[in-house]
C-alpha positions as CSV (number, residue, x, y, z in Angstrom):
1,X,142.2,119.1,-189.5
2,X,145.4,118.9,-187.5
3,X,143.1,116.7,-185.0
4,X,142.2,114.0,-187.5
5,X,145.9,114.3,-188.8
6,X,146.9,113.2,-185.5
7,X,144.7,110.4,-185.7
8,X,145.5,108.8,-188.8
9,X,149.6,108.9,-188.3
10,X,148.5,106.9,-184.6
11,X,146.6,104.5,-186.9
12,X,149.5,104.3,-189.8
13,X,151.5,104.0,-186.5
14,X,150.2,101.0,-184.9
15,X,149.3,99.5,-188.3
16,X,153.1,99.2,-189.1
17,X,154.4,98.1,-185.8
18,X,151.4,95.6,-186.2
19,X,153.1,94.1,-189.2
20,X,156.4,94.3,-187.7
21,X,156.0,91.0,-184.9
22,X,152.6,89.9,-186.3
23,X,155.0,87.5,-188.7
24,X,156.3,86.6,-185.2
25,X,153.4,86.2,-183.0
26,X,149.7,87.9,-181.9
27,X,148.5,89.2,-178.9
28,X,144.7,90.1,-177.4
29,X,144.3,92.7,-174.6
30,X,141.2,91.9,-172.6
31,X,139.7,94.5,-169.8
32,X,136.9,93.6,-167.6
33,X,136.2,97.1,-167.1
34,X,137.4,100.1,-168.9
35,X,135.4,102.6,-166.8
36,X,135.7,102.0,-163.4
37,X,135.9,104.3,-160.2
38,X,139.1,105.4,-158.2
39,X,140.7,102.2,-156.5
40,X,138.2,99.9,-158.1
41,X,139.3,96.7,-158.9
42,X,140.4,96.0,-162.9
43,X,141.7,92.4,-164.7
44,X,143.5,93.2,-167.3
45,X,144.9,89.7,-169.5
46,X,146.9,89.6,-172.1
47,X,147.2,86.7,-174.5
48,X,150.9,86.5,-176.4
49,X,150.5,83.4,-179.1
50,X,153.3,82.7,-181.4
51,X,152.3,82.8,-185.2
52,X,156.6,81.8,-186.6
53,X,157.0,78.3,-186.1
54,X,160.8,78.6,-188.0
55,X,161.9,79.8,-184.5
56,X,162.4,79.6,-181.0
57,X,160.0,82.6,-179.3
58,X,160.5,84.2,-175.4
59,X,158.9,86.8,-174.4
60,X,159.6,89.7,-171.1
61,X,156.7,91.5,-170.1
62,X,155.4,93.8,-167.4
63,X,152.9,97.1,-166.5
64,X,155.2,99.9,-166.8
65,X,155.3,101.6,-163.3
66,X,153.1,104.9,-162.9
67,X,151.8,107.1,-160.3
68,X,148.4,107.1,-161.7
69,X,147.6,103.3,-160.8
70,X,149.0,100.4,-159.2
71,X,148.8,97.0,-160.6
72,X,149.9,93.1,-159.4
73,X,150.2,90.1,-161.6
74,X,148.0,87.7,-160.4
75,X,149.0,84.9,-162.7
76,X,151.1,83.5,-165.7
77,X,150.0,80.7,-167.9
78,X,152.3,79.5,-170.5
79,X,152.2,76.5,-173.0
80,X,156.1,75.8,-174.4
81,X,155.8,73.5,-177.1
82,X,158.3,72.9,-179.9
83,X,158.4,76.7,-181.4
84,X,154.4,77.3,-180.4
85,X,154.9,79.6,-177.1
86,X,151.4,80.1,-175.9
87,X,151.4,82.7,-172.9
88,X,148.7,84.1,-171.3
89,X,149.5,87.1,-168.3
90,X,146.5,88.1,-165.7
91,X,146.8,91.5,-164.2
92,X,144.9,93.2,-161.3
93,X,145.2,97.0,-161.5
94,X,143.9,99.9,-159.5
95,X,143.7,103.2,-160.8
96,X,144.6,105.6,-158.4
97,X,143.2,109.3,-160.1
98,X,139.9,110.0,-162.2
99,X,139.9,111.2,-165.3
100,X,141.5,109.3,-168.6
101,X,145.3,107.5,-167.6
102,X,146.6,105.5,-169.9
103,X,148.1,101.4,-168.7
104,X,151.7,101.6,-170.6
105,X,153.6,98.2,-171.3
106,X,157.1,97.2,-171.5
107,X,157.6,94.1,-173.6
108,X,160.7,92.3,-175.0
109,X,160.4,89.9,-178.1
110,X,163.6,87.3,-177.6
111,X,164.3,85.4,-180.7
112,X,166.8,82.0,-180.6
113,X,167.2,78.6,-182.1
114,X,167.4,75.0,-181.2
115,X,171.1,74.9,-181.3
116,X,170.9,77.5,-178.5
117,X,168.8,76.4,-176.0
118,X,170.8,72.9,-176.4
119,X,173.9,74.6,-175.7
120,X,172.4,76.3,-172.6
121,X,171.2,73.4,-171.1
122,X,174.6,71.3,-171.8
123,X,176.6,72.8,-168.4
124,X,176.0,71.5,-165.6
125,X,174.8,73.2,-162.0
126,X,177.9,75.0,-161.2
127,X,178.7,76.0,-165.1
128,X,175.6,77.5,-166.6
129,X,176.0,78.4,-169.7
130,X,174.0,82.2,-171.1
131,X,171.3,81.4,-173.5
132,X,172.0,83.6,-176.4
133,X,169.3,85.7,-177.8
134,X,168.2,88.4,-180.2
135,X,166.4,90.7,-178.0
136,X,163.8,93.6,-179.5
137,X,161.6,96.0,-177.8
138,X,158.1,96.5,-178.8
139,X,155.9,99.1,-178.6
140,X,151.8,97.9,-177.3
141,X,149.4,100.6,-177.9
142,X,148.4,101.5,-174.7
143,X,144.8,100.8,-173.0
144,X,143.1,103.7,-171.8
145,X,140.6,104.0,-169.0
146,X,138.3,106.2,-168.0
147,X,138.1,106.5,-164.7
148,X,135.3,107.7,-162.4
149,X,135.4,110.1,-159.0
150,X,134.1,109.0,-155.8
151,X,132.0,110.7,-153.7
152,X,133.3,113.7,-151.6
153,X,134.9,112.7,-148.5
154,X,135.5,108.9,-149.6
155,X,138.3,107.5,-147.3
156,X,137.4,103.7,-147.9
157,X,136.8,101.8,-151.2
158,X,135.4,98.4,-151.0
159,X,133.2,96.4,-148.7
160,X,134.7,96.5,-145.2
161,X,133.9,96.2,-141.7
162,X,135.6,97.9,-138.1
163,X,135.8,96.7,-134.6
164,X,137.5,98.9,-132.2
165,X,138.9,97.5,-128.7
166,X,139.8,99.8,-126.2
167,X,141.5,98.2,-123.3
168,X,140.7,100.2,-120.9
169,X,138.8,103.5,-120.1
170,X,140.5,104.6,-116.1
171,X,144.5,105.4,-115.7
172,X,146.6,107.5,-113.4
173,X,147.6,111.2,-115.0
174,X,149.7,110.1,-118.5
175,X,149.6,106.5,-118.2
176,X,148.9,104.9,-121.5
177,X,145.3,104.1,-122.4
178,X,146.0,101.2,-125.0
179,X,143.2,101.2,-128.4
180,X,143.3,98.6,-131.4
181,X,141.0,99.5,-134.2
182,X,140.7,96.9,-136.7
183,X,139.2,97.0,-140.7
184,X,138.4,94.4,-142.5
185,X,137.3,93.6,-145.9
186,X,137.8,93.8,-149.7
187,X,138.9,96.6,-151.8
188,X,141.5,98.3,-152.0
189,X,143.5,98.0,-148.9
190,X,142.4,100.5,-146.7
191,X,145.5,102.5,-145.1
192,X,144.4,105.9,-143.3
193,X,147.5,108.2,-142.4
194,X,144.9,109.2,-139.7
195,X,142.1,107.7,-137.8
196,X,141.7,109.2,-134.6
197,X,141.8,113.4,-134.2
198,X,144.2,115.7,-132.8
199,X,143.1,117.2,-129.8
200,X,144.4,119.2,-126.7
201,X,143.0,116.5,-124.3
202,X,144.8,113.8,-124.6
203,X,148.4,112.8,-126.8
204,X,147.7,110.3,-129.3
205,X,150.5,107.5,-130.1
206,X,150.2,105.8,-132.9
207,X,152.5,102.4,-134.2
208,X,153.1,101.3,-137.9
209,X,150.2,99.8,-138.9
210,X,149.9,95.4,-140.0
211,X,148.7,94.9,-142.8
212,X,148.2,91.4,-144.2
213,X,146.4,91.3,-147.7
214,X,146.0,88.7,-150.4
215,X,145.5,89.5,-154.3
216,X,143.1,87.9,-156.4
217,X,140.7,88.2,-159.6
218,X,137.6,89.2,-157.3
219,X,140.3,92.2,-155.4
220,X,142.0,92.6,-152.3
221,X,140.9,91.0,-149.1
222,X,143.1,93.3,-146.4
223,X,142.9,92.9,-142.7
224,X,144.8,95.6,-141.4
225,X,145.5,96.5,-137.6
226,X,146.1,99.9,-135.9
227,X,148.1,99.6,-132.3
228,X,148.0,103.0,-130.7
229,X,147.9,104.8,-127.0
230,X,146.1,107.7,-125.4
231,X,147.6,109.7,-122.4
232,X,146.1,112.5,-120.9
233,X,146.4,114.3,-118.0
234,X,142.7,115.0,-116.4
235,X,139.7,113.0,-117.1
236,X,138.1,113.3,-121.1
237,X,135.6,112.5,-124.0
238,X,137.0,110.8,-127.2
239,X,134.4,112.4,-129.6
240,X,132.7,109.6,-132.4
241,X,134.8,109.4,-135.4
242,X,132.7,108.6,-138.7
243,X,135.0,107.1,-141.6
244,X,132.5,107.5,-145.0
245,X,133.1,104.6,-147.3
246,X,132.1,103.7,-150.8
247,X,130.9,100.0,-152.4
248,X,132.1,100.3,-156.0
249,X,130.2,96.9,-157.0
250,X,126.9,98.4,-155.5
251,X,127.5,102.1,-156.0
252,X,126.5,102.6,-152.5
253,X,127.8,104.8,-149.7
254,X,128.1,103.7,-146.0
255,X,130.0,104.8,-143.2
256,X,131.9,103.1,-140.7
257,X,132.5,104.7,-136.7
258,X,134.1,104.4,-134.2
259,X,132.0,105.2,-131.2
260,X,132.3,108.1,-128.4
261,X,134.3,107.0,-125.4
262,X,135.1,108.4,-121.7
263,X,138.0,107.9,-120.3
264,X,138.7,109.0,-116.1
265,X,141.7,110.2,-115.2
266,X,143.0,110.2,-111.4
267,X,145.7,112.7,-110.3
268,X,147.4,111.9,-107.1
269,X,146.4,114.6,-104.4
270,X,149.6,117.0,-103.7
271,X,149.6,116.5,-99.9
272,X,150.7,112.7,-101.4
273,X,153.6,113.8,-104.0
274,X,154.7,116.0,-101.8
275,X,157.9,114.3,-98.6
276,X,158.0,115.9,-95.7
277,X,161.6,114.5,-95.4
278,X,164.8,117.1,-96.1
279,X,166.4,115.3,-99.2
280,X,169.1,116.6,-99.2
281,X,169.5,118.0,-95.7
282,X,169.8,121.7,-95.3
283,X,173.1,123.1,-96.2
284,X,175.5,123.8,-93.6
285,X,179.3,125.0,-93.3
286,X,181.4,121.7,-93.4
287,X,184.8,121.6,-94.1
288,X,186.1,118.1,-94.1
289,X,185.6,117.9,-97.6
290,X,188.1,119.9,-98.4
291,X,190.8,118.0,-96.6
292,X,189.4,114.7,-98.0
293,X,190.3,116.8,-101.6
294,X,193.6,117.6,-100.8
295,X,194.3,113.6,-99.7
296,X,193.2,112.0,-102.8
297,X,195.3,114.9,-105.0
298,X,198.0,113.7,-102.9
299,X,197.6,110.2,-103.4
300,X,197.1,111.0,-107.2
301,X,200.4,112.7,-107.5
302,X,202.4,110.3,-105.8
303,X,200.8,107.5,-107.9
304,X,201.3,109.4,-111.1
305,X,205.0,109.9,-110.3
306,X,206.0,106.4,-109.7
307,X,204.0,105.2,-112.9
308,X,206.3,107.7,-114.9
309,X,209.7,106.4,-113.4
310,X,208.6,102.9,-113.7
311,X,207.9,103.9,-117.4
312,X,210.9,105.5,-118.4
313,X,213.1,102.4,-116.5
314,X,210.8,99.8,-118.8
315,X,212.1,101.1,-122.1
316,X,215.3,101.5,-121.2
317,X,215.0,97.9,-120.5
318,X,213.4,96.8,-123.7
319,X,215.4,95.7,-126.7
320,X,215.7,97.5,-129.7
321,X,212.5,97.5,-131.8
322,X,213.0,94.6,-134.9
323,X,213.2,96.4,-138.2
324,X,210.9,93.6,-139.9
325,X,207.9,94.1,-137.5
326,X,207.8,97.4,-138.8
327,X,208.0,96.2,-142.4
328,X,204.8,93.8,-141.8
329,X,203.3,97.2,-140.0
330,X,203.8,99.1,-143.4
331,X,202.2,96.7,-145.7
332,X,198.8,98.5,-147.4
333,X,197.5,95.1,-148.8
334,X,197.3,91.3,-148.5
335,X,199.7,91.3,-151.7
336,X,202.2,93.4,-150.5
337,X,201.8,91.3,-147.3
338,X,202.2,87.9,-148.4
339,X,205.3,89.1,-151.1
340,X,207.2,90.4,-147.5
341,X,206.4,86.7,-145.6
342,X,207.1,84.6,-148.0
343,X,210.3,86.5,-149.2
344,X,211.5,86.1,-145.4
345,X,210.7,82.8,-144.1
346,X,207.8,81.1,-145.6
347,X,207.7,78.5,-142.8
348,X,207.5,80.8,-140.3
349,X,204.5,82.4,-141.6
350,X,202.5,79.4,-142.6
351,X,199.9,80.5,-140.6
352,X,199.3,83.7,-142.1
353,X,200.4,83.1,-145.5
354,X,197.2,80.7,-145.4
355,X,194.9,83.6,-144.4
356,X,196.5,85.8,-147.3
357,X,195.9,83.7,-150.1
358,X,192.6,82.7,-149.3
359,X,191.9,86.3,-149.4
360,X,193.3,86.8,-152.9
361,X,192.7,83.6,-154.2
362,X,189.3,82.8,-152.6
363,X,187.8,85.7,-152.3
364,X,187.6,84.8,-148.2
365,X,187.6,87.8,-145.8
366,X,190.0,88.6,-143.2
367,X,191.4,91.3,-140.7
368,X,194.3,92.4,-142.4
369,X,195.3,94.4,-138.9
370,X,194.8,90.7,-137.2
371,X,197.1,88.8,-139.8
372,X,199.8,91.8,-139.4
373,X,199.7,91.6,-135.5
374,X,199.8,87.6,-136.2
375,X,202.7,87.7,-138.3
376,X,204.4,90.0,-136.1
377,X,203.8,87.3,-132.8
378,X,205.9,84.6,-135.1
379,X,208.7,86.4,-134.8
């Protein structure tokens, strides 16, 4: 009882919010499929037709973002004739979990008038004028689909294809053994955290991968490239790697491999690494360092001495500090700044005043620390 309750305020629901913009304008959802499998391919258009010819109709729409698919607009098509706004929105979505998810909508009905969009249009390019509107959500029922699980083990959905180029298959002990392994194809685009296993033979590096794909009605054709390294220390086998793969359009499975590889490793022989040279030489008791120590610290000290007399003789020399240099050091902003110059000499400090008011007038940046020290130079 509660169930079908349920169900017939939803109806009562979407029957009133029906009536509410239908005396505005129409719209048409159309799915191409409503049951597809994980990271299949789904159009979704919607058609938005204006049905109130007494008014001036825009519209704001977009898929509401969600975890449970991901979704591109593909294309907008929209007639704007005198109060008959036609649009037409093409949508290519992916759902990303089986089971039933629900494609939410977030759309904004904007209402105006001739007088307005004539008003808009009457600045010119550096004085546009806001086009006034009467803006109101509303609420689309949303689609459901019912989404299907792939087979166990699925890493790749779509049709695609894998060439793998090792560079080279000898090296010296942990020099880099350069791989690219390439996939191809359409569906969705096929990133894999991991395509090569861990092991204890060899250290894998791995760069971000390039991706380069291109959205259209029929899916996503993705070329995608995988840069990485092996280093390894002795000689070893890079066991077949099998990546299983699923056609949604043909239902069938496939798998794509990456073949088993050998790789030799040379280690230098020890007799080589090892110099027969002393490098350092053996230690011994020698003593000259110790006078060559006490002749720089005597240098030092003498050096050090004279800089502290020639130091004390320079600012007794100097005249005394002038009051206003300090004043320009105290100022916290370009207004304070510019009130002190041009209070003093405004002549003076042309130069900076310049900089200062095209900072507060202009919005121009400066170094307020330069303009100080500047200003502190004129006098």
């Amino acid at each position: 009882m509660k169930h079908n309750l349920g169900k017939v305020l939803k109806l009562y629901l979407f029957l009133t919010l029906t009536v509410l913009f239908a005396e505005d304008f129409s719209h048409s959802f159309k799915l191409n499929n409503s049951s597809p499998y994980v990271k299949e391919p789904v159009i979704l258009t919607l058609d938005l037709n204006q049905t109130n010819h007494d008014i001036v109709l825009l519209f704001d729409f977009d898929l509401k973002k969600s975890d449970n698919y991901f979704f591109q607009r593909l294309d907008l098509q929209e007639t704007d004739t005198h109060h008959d706004t036609k649009i037409k929105y093409t949508y290519l979505i992916y759902p990303l979990k089986e089971g039933k998810i629900e494609i939410d909508f977030d759309l904004t009905k904007k209402i105006t008038n001739d007088e307005s969009v004539a008003y808009s249009f009457s600045g010119d390019r550096d004085n546009v004028k806001t086009l006034e509107t009467q803006d109101s959500k509303i609420t689309l029922p949303p689609l459901t689909l019912n989404v299907q699980s792939l087979p166990k083990e699925t890493v790749l959905v779509g049709d695609f294809n894998i060439h793998v180029e090792f560079k080279k298959h000898t090296a010296k002990a942990y020099e880099p053994l350069p791989l690219q392994i390439l996939l191809k194809g359409e569906g969705y685009p096929p990133l894999l955290s991991i395509l090569l296993p861990k092991s204890d033979h060899y250290t894998l590096f791995q760069e971000k991968a390039i991706v380069t794909s291109q959205h259209s009605r029929t899916g996503t054709r993705s070329t995608v490239v995988y840069p990485m390294a092996l280093s390894a220390s002795k000689s070893f086998d890079l066991e077949p790697v099998a990546l299983k793969a699923f056609n949604p359009q043909t239902k069938k499975i496939y798998t794509l491999t990456i073949p088993a590889q050998h790789f030799d490793i040379s280690r230098e022989e020890v007799a080589v690494l090892v110099d027969k040279s002393d490098d350092p030489p053996p230690f011994h008791r020698d003593w000259d360092w110790l006078t060559s120590l006490f002749g720089y610290l005597t240098v030092f000290a003498s050096g050090y001495l004279t800089a502290m007399v020639w130091k004390r003789k320079k600012q007794t020399l100097l005249p005394p500090s002038d009051p206003f240099k300090e004043k320009i050091a105290a100022c916290k902003s370009e207004k304070e700044l510019l009130q002190l110059l041009m209070a003093r000499d405004s002549k003076k400090f042309l130069s900076s005043i310049e900089k200062l008011e095209k900072s507060l007038y202009k919005k121009g940046k400066i170094d307020l620390k330069q303009v100080k020290k500047e200003a502190q130079e004129s006098l």
